[in-house]
C-alpha positions as CSV (number, residue, x, y, z in Angstrom):
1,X,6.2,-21.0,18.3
2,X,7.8,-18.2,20.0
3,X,9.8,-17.0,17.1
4,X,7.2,-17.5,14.5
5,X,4.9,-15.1,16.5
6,X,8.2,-12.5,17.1
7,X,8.1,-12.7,13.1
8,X,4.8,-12.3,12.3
9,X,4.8,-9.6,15.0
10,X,8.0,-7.9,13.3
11,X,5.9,-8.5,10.1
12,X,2.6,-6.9,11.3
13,X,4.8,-3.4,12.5
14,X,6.7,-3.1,9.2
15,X,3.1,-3.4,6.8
16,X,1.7,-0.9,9.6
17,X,4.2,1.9,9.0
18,X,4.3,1.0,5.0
19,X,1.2,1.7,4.9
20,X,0.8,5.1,7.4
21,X,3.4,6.4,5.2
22,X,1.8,5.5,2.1
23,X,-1.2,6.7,3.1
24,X,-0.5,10.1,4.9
25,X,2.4,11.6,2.2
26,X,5.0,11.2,3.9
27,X,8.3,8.9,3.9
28,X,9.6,7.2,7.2
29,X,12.3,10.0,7.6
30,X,9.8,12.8,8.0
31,X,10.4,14.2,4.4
32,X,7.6,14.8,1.9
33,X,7.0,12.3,-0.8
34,X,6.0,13.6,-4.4
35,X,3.1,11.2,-6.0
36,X,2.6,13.3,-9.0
37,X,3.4,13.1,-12.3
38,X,6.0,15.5,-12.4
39,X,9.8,14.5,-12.6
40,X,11.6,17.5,-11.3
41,X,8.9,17.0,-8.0
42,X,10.1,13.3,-8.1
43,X,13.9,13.4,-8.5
44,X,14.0,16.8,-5.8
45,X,11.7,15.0,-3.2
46,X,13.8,11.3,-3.6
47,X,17.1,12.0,-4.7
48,X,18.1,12.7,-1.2
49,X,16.2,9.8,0.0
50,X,18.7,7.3,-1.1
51,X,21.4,9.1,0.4
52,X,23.0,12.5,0.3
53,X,26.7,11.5,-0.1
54,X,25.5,8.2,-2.0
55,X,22.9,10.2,-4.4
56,X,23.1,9.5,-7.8
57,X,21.7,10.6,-11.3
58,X,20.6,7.0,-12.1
59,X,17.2,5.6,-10.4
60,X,18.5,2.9,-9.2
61,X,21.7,2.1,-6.6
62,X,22.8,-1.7,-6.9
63,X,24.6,-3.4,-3.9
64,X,26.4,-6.9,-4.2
65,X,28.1,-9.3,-2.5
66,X,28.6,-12.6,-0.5
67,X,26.8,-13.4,2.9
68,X,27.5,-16.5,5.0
69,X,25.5,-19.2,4.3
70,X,24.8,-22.2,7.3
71,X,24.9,-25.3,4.3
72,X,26.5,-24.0,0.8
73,X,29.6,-21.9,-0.1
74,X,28.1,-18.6,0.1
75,X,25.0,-16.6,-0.8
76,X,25.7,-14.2,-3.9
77,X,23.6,-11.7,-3.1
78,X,22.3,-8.6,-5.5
79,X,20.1,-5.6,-3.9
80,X,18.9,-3.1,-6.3
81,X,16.6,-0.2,-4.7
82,X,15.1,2.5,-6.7
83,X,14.2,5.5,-6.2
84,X,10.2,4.7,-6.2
85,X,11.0,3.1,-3.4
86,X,10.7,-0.4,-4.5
87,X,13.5,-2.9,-4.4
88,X,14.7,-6.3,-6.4
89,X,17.0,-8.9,-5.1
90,X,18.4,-12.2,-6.1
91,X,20.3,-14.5,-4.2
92,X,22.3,-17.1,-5.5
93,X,23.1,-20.1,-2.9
94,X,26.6,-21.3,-4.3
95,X,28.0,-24.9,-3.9
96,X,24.7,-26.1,-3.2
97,X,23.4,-29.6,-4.6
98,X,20.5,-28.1,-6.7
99,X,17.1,-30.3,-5.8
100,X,15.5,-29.0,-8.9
101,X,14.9,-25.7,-11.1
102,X,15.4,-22.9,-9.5
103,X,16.4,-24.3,-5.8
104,X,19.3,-22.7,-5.3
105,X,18.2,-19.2,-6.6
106,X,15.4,-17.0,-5.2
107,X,14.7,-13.2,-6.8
108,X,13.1,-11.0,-4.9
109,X,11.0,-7.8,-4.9
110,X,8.7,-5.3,-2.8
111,X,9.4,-1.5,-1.5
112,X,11.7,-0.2,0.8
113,X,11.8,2.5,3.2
114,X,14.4,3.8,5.6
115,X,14.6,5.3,8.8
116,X,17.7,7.0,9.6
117,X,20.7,5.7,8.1
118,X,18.4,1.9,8.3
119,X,17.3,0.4,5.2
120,X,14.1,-2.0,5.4
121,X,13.4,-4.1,2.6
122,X,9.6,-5.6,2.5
123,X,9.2,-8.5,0.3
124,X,5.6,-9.1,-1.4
125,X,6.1,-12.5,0.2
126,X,6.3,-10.8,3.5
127,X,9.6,-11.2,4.3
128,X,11.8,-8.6,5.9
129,X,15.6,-7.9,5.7
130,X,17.0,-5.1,7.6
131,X,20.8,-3.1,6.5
132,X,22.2,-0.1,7.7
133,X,23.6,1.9,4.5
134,X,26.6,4.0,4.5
135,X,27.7,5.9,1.7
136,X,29.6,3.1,0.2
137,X,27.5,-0.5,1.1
138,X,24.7,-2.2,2.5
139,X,25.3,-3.9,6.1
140,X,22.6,-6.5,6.9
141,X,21.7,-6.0,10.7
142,X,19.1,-8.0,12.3
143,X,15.4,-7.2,12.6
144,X,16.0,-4.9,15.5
145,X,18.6,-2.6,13.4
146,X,21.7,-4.5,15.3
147,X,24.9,-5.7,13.6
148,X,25.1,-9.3,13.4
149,X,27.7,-10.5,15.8
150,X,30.2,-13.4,15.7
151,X,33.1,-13.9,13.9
152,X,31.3,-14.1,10.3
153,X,30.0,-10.2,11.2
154,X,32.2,-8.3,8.8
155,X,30.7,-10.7,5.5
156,X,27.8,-9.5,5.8
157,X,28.4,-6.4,4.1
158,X,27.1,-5.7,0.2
159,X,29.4,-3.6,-1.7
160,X,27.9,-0.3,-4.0
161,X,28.4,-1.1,-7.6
């Protein structure tokens, strides 16, 4: 019960700033976010937003790779964030015994928003996954922007494409 209400607590914080940033202008670094129509406002105010070093002409950085997975092979993993701030994902459990359509893949999709060099991915579900980005990959850290620890800590690391 405990760690449903942690979740639902982590949950309840990360739709709360969402939404103050949404609603006051601003992105969760401080800088100013651009809702008009016009492009050159929209690349200048998010272009940096994805990174500086990392910043790219395209509208959309993809990171992939393979994360530990408790009962299957591994779990192919594919992040895409754009530059609107909204995110896709698909994961792909590998070596699993499929129990139907679809039960070993799950895709993914909601905003993202960072804060410092943290990237927090909201799902429309509800779900939350936490990374910390450099300027060449994705790490997944846990809900309280920590590395995951153990000796599994350096797979959980999605590569830039």
């Amino acid at each position: 019960m405990s760690k449903q209400l942690d979740i639902f607590v982590v949950l309840l914080i990360t739709a709360t700033v969402i939404y103050a940033c949404q609603s006051n202008g601003h992105s969760a670094d401080g800088g100013h976010e651009s809702h008009g129509d016009s492009a050159a406002a929209h690349d200048s105010s998010h272009g940096n937003m994805i990174s500086g070093a990392a910043a790219q002409a395209d509208s959309v950085i993809t990171y992939s790779g393979v994360i530990p997975c408790a009962d299957c092979e591994g779990i192919e993993s594919i992040v895409s964030l754009r530059k609107d701030f909204t995110f896709t994902g698909r994961l792909l459990y590998m070596g699993r015994k499929s129990t139907g359509a679809g039960s070993n893949e799950l895709n993914q999709s909601g905003s993202w928003m960072r804060h410092g060099n943290t990237i927090h991915l909201v799902e429309k579900s509800g779900g939350a996954t936490y990374y910390l980005q450099t300027d060449s990959s994705l790490i997944q850290v846990d809900d309280k922007g920590e590395r995951i620890g153990g000796s599994l800590a350096d797979k959980f690391v999605l590569r830039k494409q």
